[in-house]
VMD Tcl script that builds the backbone (N, CA, C; Angstrom):
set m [mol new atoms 504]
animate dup $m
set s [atomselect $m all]
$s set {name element resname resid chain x y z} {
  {N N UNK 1 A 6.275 -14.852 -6.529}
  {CA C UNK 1 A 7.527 -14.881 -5.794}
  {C C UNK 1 A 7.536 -13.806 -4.712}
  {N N UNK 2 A 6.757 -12.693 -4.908}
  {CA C UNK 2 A 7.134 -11.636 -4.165}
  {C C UNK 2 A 6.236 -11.826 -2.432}
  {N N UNK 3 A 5.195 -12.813 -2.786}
  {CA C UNK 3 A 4.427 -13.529 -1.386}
  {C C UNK 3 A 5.413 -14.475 -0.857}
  {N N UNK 4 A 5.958 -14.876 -1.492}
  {CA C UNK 4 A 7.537 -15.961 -0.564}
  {C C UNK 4 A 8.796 -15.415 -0.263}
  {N N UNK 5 A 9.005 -14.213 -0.461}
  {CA C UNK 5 A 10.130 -13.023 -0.494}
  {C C UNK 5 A 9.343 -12.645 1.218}
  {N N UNK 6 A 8.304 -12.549 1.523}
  {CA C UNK 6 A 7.638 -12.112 2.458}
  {C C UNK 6 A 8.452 -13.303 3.870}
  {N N UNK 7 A 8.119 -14.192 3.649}
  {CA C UNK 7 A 8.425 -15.110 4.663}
  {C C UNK 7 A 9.956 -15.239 5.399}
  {N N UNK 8 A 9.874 -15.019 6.913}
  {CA C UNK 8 A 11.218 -14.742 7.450}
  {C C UNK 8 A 11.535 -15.977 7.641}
  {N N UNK 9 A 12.666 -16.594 6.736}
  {CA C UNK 9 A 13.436 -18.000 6.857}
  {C C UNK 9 A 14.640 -17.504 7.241}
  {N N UNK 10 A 14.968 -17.594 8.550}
  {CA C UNK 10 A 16.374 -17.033 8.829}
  {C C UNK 10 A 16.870 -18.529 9.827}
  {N N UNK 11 A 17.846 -19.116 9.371}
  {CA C UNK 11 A 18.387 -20.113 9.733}
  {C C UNK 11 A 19.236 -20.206 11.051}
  {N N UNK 12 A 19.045 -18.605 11.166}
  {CA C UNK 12 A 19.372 -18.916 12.884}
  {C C UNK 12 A 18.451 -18.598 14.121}
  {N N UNK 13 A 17.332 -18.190 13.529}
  {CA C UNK 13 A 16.261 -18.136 14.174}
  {C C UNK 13 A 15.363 -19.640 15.187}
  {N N UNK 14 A 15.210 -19.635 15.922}
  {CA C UNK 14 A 14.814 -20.895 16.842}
  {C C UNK 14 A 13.899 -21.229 16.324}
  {N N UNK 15 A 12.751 -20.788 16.632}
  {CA C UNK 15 A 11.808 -20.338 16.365}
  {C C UNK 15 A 11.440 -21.305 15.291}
  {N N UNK 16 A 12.254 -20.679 13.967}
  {CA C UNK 16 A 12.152 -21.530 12.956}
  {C C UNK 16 A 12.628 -22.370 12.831}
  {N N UNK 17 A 14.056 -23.347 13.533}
  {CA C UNK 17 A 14.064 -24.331 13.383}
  {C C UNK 17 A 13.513 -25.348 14.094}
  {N N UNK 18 A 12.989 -24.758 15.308}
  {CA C UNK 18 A 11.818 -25.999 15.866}
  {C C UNK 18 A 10.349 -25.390 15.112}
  {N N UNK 19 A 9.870 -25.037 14.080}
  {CA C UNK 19 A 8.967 -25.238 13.242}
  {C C UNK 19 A 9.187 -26.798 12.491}
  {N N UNK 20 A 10.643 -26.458 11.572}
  {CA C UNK 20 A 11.183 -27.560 10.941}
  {C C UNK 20 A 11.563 -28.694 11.329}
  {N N UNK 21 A 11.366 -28.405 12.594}
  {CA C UNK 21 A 11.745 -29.664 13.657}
  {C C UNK 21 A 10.966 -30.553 13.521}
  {N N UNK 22 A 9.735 -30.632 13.232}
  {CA C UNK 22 A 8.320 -31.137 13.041}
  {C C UNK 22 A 8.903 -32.331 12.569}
  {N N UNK 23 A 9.703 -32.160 10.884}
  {CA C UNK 23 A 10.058 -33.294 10.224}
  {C C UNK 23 A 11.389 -33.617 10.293}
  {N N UNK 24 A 12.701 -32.547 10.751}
  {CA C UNK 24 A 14.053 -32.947 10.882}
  {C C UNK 24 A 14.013 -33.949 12.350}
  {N N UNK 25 A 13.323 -34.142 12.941}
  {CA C UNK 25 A 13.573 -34.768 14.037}
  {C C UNK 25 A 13.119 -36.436 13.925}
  {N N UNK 26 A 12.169 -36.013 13.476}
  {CA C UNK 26 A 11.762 -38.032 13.096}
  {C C UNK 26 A 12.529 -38.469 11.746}
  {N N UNK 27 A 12.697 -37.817 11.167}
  {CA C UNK 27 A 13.273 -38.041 9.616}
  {C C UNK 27 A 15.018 -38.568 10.351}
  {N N UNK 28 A 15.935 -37.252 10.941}
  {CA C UNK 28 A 16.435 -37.737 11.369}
  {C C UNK 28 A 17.205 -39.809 12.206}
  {N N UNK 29 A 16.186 -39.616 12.763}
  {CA C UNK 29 A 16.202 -40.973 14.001}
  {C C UNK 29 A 16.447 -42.185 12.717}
  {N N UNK 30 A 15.896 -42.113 12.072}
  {CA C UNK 30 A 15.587 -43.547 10.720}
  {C C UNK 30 A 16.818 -42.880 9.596}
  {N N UNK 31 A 17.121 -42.132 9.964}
  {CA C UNK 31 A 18.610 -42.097 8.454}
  {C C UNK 31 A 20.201 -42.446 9.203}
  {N N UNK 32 A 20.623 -43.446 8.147}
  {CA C UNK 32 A 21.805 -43.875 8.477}
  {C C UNK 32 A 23.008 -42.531 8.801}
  {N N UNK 33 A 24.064 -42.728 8.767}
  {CA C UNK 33 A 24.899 -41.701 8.803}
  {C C UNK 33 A 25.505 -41.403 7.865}
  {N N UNK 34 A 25.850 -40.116 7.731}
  {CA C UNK 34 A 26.673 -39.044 6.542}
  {C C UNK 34 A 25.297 -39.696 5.599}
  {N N UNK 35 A 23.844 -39.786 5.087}
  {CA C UNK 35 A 23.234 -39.842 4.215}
  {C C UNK 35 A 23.431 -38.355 3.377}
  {N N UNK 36 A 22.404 -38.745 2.151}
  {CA C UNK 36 A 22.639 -38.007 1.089}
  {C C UNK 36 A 21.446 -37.604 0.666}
  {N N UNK 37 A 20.886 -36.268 0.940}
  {CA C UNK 37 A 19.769 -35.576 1.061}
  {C C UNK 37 A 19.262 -34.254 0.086}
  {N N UNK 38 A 18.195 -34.377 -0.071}
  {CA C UNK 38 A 17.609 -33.278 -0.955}
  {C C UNK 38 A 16.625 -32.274 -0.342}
  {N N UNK 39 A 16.377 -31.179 -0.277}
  {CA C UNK 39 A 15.341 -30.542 0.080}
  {C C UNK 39 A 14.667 -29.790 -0.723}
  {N N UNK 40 A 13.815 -30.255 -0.801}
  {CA C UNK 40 A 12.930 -29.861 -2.300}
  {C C UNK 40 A 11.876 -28.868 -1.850}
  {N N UNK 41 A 12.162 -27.508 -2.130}
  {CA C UNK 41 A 11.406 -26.018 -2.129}
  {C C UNK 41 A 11.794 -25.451 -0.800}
  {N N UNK 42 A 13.235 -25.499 -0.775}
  {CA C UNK 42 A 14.114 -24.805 0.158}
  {C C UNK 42 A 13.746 -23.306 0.585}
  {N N UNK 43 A 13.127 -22.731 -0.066}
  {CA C UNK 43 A 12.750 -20.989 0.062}
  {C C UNK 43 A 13.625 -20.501 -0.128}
  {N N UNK 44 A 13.496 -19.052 0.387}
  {CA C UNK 44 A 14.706 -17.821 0.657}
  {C C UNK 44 A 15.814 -17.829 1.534}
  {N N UNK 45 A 15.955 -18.895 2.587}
  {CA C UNK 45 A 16.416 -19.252 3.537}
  {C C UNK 45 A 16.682 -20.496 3.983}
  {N N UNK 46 A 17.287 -20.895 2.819}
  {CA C UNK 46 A 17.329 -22.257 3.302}
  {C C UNK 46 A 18.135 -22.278 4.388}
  {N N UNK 47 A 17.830 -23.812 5.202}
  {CA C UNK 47 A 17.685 -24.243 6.607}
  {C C UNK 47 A 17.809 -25.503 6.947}
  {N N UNK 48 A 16.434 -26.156 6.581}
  {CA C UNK 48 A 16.637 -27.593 6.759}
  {C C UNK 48 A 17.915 -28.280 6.034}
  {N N UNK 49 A 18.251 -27.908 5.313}
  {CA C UNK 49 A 19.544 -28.711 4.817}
  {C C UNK 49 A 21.060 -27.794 5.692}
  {N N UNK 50 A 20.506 -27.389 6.413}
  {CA C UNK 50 A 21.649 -26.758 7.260}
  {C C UNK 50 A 21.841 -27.400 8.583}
  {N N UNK 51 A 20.114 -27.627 8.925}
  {CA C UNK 51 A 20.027 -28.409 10.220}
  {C C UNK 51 A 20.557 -29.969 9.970}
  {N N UNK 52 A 20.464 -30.916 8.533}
  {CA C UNK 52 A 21.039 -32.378 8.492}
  {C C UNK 52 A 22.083 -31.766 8.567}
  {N N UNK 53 A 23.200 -31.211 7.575}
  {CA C UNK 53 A 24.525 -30.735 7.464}
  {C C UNK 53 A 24.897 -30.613 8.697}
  {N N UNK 54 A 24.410 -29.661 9.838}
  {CA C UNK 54 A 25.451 -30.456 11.094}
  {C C UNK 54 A 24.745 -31.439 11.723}
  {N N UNK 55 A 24.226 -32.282 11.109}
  {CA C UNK 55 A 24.430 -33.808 11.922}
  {C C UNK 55 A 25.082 -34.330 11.002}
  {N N UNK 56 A 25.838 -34.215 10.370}
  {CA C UNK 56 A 26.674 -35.119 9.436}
  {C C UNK 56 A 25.563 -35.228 7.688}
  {N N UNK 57 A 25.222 -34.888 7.666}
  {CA C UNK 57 A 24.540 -35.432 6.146}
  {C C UNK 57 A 24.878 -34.239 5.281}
  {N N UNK 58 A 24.853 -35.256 4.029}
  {CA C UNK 58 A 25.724 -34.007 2.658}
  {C C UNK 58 A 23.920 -33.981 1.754}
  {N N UNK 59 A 23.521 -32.686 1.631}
  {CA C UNK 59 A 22.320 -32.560 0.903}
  {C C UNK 59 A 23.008 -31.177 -0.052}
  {N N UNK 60 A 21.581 -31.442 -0.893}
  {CA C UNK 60 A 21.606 -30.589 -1.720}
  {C C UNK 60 A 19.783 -29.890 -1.701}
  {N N UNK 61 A 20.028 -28.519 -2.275}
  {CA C UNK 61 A 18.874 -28.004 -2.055}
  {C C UNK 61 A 18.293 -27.773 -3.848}
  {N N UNK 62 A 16.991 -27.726 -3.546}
  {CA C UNK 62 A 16.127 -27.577 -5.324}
  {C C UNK 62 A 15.317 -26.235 -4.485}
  {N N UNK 63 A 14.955 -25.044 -5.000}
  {CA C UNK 63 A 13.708 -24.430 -4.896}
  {C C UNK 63 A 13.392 -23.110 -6.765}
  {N N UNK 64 A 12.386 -23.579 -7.218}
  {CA C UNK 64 A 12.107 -23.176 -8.524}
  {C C UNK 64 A 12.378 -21.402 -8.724}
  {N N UNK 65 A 12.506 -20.930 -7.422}
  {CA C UNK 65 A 12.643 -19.610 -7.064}
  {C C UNK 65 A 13.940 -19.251 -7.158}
  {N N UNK 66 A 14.439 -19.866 -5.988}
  {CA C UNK 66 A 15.772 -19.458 -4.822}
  {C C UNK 66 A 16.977 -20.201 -5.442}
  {N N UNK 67 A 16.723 -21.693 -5.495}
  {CA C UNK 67 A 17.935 -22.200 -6.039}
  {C C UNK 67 A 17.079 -23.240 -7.148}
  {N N UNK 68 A 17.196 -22.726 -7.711}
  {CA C UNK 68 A 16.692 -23.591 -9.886}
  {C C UNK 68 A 17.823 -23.929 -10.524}
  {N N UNK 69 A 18.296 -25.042 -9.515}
  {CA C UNK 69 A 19.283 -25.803 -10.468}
  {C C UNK 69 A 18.588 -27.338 -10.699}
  {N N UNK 70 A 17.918 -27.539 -11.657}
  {CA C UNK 70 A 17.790 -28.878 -12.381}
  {C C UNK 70 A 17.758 -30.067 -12.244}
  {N N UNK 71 A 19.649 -29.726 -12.147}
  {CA C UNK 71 A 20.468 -31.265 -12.299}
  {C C UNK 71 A 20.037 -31.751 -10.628}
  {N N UNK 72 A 19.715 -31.070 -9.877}
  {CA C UNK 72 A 19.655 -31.726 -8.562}
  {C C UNK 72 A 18.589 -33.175 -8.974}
  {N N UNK 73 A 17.874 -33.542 -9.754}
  {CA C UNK 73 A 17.369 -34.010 -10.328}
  {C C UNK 73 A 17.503 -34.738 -11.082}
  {N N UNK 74 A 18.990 -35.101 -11.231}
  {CA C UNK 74 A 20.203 -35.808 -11.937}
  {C C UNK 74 A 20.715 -37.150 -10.807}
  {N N UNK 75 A 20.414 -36.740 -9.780}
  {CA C UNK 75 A 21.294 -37.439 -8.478}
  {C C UNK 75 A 20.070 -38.386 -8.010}
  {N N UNK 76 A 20.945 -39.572 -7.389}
  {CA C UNK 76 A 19.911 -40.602 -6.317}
  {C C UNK 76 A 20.206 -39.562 -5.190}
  {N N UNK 77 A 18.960 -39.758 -3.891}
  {CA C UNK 77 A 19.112 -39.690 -2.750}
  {C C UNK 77 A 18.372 -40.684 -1.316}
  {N N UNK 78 A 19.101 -40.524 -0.548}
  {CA C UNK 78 A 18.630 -41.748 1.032}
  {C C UNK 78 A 17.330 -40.833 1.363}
  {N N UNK 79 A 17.470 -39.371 1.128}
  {CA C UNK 79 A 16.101 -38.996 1.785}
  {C C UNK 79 A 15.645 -37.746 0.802}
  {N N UNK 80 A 14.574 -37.472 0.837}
  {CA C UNK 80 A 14.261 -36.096 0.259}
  {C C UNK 80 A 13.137 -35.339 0.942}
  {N N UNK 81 A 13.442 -34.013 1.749}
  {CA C UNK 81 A 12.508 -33.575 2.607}
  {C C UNK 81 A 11.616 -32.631 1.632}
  {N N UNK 82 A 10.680 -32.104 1.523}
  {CA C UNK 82 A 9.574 -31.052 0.973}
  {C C UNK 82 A 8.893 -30.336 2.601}
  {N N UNK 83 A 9.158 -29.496 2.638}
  {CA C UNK 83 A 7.988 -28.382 4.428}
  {C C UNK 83 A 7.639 -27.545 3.530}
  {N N UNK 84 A 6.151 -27.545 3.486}
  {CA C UNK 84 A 5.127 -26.165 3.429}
  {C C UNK 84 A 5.821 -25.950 1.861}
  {N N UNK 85 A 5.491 -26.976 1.056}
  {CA C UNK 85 A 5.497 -27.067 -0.587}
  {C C UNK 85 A 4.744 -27.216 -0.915}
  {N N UNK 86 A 4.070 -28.700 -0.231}
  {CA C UNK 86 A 2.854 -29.292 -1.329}
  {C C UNK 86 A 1.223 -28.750 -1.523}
  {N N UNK 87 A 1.507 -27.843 -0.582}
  {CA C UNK 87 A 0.001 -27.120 -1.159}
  {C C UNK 87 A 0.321 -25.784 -1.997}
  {N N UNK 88 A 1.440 -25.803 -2.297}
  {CA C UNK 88 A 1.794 -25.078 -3.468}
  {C C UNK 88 A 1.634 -25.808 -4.866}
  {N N UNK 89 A 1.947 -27.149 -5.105}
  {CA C UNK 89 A 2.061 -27.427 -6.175}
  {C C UNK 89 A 0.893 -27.080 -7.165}
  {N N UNK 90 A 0.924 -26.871 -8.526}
  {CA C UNK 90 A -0.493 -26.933 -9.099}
  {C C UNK 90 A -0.443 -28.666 -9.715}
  {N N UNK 91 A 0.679 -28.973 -10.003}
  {CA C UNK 91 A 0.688 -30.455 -10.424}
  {C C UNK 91 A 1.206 -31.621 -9.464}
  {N N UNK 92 A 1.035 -31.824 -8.140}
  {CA C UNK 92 A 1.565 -32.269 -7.177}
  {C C UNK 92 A 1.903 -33.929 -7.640}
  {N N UNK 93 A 1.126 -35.032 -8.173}
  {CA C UNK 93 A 1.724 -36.218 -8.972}
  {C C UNK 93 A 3.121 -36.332 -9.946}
  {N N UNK 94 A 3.197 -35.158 -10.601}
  {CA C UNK 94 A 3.868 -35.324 -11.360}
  {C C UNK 94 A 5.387 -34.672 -10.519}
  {N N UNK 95 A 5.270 -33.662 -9.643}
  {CA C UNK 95 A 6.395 -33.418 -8.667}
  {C C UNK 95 A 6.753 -34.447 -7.628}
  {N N UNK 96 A 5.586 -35.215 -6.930}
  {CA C UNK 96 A 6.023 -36.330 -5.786}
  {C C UNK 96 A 6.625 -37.047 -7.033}
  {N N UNK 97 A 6.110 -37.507 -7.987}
  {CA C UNK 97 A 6.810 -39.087 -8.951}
  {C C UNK 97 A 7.801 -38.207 -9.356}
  {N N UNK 98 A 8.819 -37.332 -9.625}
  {CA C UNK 98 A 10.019 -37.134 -9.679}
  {C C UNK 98 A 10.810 -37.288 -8.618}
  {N N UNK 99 A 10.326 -36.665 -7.449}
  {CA C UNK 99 A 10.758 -36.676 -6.260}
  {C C UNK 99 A 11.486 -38.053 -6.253}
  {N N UNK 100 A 9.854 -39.254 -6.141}
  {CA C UNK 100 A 10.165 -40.710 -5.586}
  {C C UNK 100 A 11.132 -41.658 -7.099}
  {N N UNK 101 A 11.351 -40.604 -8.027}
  {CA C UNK 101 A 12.480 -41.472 -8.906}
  {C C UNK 101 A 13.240 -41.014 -8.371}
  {N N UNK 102 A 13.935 -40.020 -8.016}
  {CA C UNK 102 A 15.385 -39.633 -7.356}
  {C C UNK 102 A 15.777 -40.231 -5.880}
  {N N UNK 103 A 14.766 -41.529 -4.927}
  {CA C UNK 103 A 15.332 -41.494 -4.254}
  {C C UNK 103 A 15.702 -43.371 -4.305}
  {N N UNK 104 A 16.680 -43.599 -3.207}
  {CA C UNK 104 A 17.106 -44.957 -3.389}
  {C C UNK 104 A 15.901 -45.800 -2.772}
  {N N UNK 105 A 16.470 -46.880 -3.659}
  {CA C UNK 105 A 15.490 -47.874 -2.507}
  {C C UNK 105 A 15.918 -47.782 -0.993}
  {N N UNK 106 A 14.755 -47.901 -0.023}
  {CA C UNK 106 A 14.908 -48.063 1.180}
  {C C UNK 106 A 15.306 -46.329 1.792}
  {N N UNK 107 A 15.057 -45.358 0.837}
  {CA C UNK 107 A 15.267 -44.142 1.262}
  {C C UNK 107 A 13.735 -43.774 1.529}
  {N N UNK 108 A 13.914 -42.047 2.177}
  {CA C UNK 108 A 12.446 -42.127 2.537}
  {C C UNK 108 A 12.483 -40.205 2.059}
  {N N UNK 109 A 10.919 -40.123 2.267}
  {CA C UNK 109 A 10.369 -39.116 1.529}
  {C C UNK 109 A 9.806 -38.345 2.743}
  {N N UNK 110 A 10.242 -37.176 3.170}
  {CA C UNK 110 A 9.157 -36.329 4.214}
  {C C UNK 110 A 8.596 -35.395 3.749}
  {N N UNK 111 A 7.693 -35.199 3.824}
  {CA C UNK 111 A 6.966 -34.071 3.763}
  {C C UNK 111 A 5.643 -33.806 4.975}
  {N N UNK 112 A 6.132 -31.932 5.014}
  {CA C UNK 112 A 4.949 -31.595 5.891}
  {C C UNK 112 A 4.232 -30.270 5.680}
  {N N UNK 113 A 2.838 -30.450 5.817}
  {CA C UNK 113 A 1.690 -30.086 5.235}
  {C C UNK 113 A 0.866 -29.945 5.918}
  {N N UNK 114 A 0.132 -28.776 6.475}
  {CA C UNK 114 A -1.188 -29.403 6.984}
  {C C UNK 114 A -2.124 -30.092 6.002}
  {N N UNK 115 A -2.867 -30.617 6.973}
  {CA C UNK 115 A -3.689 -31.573 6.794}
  {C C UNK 115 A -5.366 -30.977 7.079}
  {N N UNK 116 A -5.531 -31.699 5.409}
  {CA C UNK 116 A -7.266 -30.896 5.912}
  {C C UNK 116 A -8.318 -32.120 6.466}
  {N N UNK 117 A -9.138 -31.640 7.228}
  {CA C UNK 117 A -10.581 -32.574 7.579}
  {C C UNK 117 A -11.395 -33.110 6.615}
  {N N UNK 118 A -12.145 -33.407 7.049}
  {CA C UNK 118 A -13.303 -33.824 6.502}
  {C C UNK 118 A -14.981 -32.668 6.793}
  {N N UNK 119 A -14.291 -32.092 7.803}
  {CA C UNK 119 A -15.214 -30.898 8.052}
  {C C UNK 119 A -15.552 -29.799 7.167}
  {N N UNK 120 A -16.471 -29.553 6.243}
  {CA C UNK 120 A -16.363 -28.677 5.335}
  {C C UNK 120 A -16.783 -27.422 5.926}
  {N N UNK 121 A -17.454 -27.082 7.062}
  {CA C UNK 121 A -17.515 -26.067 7.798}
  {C C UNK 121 A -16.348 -25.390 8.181}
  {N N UNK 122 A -15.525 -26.280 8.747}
  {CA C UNK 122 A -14.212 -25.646 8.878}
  {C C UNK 122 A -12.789 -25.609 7.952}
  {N N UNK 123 A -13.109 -26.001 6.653}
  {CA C UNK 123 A -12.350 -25.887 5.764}
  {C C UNK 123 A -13.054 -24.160 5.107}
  {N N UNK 124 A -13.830 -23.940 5.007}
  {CA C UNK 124 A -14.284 -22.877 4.535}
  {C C UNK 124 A -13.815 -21.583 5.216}
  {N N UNK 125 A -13.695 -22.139 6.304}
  {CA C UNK 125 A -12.828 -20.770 7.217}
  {C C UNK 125 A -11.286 -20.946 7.324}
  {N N UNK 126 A -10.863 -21.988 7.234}
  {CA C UNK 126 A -9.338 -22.300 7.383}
  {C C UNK 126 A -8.092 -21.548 7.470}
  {N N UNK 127 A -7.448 -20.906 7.832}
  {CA C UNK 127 A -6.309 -20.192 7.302}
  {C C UNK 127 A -5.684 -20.337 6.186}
  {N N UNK 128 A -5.499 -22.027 6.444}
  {CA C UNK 128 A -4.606 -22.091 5.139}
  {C C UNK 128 A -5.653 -22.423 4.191}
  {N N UNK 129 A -6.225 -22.875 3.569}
  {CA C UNK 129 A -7.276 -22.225 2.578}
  {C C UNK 129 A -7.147 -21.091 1.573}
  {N N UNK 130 A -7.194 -20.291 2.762}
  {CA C UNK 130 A -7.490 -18.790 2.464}
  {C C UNK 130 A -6.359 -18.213 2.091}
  {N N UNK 131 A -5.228 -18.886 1.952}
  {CA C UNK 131 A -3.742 -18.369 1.366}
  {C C UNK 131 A -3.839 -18.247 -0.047}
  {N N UNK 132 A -3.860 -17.445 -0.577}
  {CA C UNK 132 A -4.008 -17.429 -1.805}
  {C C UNK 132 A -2.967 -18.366 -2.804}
  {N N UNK 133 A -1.995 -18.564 -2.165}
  {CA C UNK 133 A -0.840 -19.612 -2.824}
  {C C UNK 133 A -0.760 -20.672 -2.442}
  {N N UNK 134 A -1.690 -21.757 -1.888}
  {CA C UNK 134 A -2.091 -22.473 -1.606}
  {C C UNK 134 A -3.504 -22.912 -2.764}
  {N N UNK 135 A -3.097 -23.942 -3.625}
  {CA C UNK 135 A -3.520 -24.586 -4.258}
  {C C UNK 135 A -4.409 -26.036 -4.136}
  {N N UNK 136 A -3.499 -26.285 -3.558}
  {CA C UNK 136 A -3.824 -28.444 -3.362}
  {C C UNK 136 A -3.723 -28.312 -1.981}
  {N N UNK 137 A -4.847 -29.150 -1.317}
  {CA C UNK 137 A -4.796 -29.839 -0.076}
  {C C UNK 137 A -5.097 -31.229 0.113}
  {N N UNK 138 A -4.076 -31.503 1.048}
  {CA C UNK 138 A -4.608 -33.206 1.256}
  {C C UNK 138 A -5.125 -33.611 2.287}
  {N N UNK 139 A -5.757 -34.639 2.733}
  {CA C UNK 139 A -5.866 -35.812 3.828}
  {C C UNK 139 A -4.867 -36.741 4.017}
  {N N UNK 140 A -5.061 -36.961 5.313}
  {CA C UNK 140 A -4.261 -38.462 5.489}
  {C C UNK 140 A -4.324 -39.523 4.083}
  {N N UNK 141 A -5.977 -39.713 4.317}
  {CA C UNK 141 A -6.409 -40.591 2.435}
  {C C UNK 141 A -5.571 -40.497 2.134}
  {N N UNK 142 A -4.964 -39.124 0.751}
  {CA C UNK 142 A -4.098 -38.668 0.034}
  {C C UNK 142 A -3.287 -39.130 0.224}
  {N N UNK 143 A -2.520 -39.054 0.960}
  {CA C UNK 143 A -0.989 -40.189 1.266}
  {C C UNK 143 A -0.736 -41.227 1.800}
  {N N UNK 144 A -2.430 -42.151 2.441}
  {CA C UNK 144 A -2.309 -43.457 1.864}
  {C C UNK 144 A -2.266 -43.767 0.893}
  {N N UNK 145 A -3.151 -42.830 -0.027}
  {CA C UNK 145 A -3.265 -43.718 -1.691}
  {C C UNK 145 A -1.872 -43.539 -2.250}
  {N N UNK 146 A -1.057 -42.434 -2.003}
  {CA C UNK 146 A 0.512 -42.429 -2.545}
  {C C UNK 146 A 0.986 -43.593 -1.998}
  {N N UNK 147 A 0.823 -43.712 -0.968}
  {CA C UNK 147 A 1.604 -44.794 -0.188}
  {C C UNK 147 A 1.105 -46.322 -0.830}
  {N N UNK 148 A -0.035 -46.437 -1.469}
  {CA C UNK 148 A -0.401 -47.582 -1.863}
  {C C UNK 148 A -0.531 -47.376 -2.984}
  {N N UNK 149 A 0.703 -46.388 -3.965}
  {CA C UNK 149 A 0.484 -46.229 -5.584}
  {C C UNK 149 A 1.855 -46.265 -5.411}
  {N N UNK 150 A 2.694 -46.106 -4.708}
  {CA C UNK 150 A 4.305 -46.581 -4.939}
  {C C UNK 150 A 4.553 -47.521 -4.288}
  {N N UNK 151 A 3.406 -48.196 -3.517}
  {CA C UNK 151 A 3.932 -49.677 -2.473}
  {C C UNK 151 A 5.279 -49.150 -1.657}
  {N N UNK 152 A 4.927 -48.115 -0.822}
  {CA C UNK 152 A 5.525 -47.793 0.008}
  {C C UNK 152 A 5.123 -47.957 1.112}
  {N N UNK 153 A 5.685 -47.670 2.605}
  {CA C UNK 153 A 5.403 -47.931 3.539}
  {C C UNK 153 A 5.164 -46.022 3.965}
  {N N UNK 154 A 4.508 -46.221 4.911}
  {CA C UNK 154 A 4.141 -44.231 5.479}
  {C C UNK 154 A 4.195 -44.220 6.695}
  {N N UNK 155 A 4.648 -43.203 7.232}
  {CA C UNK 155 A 3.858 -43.350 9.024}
  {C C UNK 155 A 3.633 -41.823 9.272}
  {N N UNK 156 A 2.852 -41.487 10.000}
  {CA C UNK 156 A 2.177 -40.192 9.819}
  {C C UNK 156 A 2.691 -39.860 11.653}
  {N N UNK 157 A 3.134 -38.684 11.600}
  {CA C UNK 157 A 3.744 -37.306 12.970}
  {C C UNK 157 A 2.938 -36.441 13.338}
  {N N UNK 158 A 2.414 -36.363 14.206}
  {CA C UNK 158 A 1.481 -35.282 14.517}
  {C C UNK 158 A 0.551 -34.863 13.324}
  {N N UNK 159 A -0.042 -34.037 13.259}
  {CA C UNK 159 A -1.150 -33.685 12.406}
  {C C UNK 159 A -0.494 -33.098 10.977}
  {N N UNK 160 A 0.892 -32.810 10.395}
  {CA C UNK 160 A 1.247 -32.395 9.598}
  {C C UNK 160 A 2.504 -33.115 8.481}
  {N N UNK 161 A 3.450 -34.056 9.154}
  {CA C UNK 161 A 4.341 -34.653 8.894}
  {C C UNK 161 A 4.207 -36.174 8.699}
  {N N UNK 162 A 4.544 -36.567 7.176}
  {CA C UNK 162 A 4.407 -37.513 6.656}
  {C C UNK 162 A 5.731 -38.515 6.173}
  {N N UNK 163 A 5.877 -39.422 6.716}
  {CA C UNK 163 A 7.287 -39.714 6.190}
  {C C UNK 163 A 6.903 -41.413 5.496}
  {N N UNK 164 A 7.449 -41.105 4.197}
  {CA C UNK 164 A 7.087 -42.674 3.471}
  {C C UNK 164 A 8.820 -43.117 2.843}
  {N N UNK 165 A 8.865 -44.570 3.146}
  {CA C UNK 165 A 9.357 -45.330 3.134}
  {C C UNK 165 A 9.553 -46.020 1.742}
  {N N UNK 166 A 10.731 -45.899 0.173}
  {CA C UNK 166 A 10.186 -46.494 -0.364}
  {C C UNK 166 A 11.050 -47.893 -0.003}
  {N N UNK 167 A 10.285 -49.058 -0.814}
  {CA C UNK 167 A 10.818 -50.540 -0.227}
  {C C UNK 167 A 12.182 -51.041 -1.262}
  {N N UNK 168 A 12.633 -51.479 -0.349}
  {CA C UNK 168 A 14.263 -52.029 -0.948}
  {C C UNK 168 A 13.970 -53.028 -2.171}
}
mol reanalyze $m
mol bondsrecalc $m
mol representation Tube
mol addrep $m
């Protein structure tokens, strides 16, 4: 905890919300109005659920640290965002398949991550690699095969942002 205590999440910082912009902006465009949202590993600062909240959407935040409330986990939702989680997870299947039970049909799932190569030369030097809290990395692969283990639909944002679709 005390390496994520490190990280400046200040929600009025620009900076950081066009980081988060990555996925609030396409995620955005495809959600109906006033939806009902989760942000799953919110940090010290939560944000992204500040940035839907003024466009109209009512979310709720989960982070195992910051906010460890449970029941969020109790609720359906239209969307559920995850930024700079999933190479934290040590059990990442068993966190996306909770995730994708809590959301509705026809809701969608973002998450963003870098993305590793196929280059093992340059995975060996990587930054993120070399994070010591950084566990799991994926490929594109990786979230086709999610995408074709929940028969969901995906569409992939620049090199980091993944947004899947599950089907009505």
């Amino acid at each position: 905890m005390e390496r994520y205590d490190q990280h400046n999440n200040d929600p009025e910082d620009p900076r950081y919300r066009e980081f988060l912009g990555r996925l609030f902006h396409p995620l955005c465009e495809l959600l109906e109005p006033k939806s009902k949202g989760l942000d799953f590993g919110s940090g010290p600062g939560p944000t992204l659920n500040i940035m839907f909240e003024e466009q109209g959407h009512e979310m709720n935040i989960y982070d195992p640290f910051y906010a460890d409330d449970p029941t969020v986990f109790e609720e359906t939702y239209d969307f559920i965002t995850s930024t700079e989680v999933a190479e934290h997870l040590h059990n990442p299947k068993e966190e996306f398949d909770k995730l994708w039970s809590c959301l509705r049909p026809g809701g969608y799932l973002g998450i963003m991550t870098k993305l590793a190569t196929d280059d093992k030369d340059h995975f060996a030097d990587w930054h993120y690699r070399l994070d010591n809290t950084h566990v799991t990395f994926y490929t594109r692969d990786t979230f086709r095969w999610l995408a074709e283990y929940w028969d969901a639909s995906l569409n992939f944002y620049k090199n980091s942002v993944m947004i899947f679709q599950k089907r009505s």
